[in-house]
C-alpha positions in Angstrom: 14.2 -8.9 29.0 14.3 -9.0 25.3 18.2 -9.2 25.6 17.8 -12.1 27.8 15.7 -13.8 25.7 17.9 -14.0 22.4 20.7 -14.7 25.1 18.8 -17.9 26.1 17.4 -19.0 22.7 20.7 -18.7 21.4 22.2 -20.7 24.2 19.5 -23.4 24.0 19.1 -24.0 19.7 22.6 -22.2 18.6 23.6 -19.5 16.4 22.9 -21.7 13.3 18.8 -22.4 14.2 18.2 -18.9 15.3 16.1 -16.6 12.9 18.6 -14.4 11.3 17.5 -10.5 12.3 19.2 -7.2 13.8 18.8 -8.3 17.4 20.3 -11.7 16.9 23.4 -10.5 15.0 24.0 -8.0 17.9 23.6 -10.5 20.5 26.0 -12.3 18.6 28.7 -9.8 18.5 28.1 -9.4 21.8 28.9 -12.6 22.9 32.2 -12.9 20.6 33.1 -9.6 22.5 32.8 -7.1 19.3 30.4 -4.8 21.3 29.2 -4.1 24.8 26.1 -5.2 26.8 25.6 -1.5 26.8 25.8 -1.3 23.2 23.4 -4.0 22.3 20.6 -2.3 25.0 21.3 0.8 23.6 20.8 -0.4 19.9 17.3 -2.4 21.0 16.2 1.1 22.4 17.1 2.5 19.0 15.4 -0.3 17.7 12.1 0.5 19.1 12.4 4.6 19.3 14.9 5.5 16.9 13.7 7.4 13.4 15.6 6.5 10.2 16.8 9.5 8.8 20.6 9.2 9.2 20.3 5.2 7.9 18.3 6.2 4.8 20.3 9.3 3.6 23.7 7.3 3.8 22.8 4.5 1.7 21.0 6.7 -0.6 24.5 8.0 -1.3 26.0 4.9 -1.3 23.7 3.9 -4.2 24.3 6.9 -6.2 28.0 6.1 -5.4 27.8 3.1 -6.7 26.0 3.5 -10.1 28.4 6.2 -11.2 30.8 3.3 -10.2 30.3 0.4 -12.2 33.8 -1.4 -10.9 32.9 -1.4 -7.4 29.0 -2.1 -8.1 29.9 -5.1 -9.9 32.4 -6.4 -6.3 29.4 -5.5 -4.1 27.3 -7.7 -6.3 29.7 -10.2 -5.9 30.4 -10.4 -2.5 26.4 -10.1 -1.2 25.5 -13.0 -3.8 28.9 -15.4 -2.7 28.1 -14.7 1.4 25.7 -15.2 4.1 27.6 -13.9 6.6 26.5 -10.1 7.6 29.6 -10.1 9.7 31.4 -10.7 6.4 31.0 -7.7 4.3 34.2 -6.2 3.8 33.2 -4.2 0.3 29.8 -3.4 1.2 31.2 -2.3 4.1 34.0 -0.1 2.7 31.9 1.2 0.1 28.9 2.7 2.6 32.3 4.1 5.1 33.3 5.9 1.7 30.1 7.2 0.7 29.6 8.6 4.5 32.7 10.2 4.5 32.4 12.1 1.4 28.9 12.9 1.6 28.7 12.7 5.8 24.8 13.3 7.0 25.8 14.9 10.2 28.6 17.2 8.8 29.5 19.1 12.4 30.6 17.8 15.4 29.5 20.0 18.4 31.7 20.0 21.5 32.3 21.8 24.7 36.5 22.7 25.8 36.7 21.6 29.2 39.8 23.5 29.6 41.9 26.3 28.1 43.8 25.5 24.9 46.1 28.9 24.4 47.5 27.1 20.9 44.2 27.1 19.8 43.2 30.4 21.7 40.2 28.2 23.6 38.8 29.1 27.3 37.7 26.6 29.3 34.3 26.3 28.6 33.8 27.6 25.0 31.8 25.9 21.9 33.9 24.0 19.4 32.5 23.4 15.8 34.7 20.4 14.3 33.5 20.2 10.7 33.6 16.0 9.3 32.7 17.5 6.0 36.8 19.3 6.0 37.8 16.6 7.7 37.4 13.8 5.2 37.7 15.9 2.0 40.9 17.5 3.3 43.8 16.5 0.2 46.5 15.9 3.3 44.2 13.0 4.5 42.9 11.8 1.7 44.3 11.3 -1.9 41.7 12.5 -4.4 39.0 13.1 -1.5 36.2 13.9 -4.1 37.0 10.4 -5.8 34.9 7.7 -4.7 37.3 5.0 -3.5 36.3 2.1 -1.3 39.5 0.5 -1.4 40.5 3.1 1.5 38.7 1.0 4.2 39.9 -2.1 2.8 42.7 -4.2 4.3 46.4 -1.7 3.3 44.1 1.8 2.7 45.2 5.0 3.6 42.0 5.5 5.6 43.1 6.2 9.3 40.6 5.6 12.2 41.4 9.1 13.8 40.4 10.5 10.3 37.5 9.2 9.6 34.3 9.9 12.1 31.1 10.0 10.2 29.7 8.9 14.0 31.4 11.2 15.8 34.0 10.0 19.0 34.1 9.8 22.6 31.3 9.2 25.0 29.0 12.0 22.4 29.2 9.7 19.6 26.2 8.5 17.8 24.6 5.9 20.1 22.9 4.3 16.9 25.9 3.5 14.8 26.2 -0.2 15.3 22.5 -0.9 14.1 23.1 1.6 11.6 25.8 -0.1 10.0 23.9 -3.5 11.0 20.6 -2.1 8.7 22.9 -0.7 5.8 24.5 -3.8 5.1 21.7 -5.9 5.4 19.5 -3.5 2.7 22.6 -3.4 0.9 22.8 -7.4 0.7 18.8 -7.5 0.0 19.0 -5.3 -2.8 22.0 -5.5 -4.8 21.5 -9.3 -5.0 18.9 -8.6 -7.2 18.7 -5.1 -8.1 21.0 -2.3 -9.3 20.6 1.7 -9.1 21.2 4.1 -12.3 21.2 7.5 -12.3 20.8 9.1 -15.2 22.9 12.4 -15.4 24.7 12.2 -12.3 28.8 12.3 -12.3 29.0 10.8 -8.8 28.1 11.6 -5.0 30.0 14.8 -4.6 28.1 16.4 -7.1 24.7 16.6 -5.1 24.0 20.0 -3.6 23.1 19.0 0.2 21.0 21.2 2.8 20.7 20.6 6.2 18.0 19.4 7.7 17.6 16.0 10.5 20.9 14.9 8.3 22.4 15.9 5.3 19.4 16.2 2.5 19.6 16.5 -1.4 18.2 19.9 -1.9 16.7 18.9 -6.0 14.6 15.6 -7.0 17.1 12.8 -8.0 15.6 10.8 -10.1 16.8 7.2 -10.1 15.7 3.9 -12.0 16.2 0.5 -9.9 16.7 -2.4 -12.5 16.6 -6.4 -12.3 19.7 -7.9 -12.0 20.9 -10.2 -15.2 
């Protein structure tokens, strides 16, 4: 019913005369062909049950990232003031996908073999632990994988999609990551247009002891000062 709704208000005042919130961004992917019906009912089911623990962790550590990275603060500050596009966030977006793959809040992925493997010595059957956390900091992969480097998820980086699955893959994967992403970016544009992070003392993301709780949690008090934009 909801979905219906935004489907019909869309249809009647158009895209431009709409109220500009999560739902209505999804619907609109959704009718450019970006994501599935599916996706957008799961996403409002998120919407309404769905805690925030993943959301808030990740662009926690893209903020940290970005005030130990004054170059790549100062492009996100840049592209969120010049835009008011959500769907045209290339930086932000590169910049949260590089924060979640060096600091990734779910760091396993959990997954049953449906049938024998003898290269990797699996039986049909048994439990398979695929760490993200090797994954994304292996050197092979990744040049400098402690290095915070958003320019690997823009367009010519030497991010791969098979390498890089902060959500998981496959019919397991997080259900939630399209509003996730939807929510980062549009905190990201709220705040960095007129706000920036510092944190005193801190050489960058990689250097934040994690434990794991609901996601990936800093285990000492960060302290951090948020200051006006001039």
């Amino acid at each position: 019913m909801i979905l219906q709704e935004k489907l019909e208000e869309l249809e009647e005042f158009g895209e431009e005369a709409v109220e500009d919130n999560f739902l209505k961004h999804l619907v609109v992917d959704m009718r450019r062909g970006e994501v599935s019906q599916a996706n957008v009912v799961q996403c409002i089911l998120e919407m309404l049950i769905a805690g925030t623990d993943t959301s808030y962790v990740s662009l926690f550590y893209t903020m940290v990232s970005l005030a130990a990275s004054p170059e790549w603060e100062e492009a996100v500050a840049r592209e969120v003031t010049d835009t008011d596009d959500f769907n045209d966030l290339p930086v932000v977006e590169a910049c949260l996908k590089e924060a979640m793959r060096i600091k990734p809040v779910g760091p396993v992925v959990i997954r049953r073999a449906l049938e024998e493997d003898q290269k990797l010595g699996l039986a049909a059957g048994d439990n398979v632990i695929i760490s993200l956390e090797e994954m994304h900091k292996n050197s092979v992969r990744f040049v400098h994988p402690d290095h915070f480097n958003p320019g690997r998820f823009l367009s010519g980086g030497e991010a791969g999609k098979a390498e890089f699955l902060p959500f998981g893959a496959g019919p397991k994967s997080c259900v939630g990551q399209f509003l996730a992403m939807r929510e980062m970016k549009a905190v990201m544009v709220k705040l960095m247009r007129g706000w920036r992070v510092e944190v005193p003392g801190m050489e960058g993301v990689h250097s934040i002891k994690v434990r794991w709780d609901i996601a990936q949690q800093p285990v000492d008090t960060l302290m951090v000062n948020i200051l006006v934009r001039v």
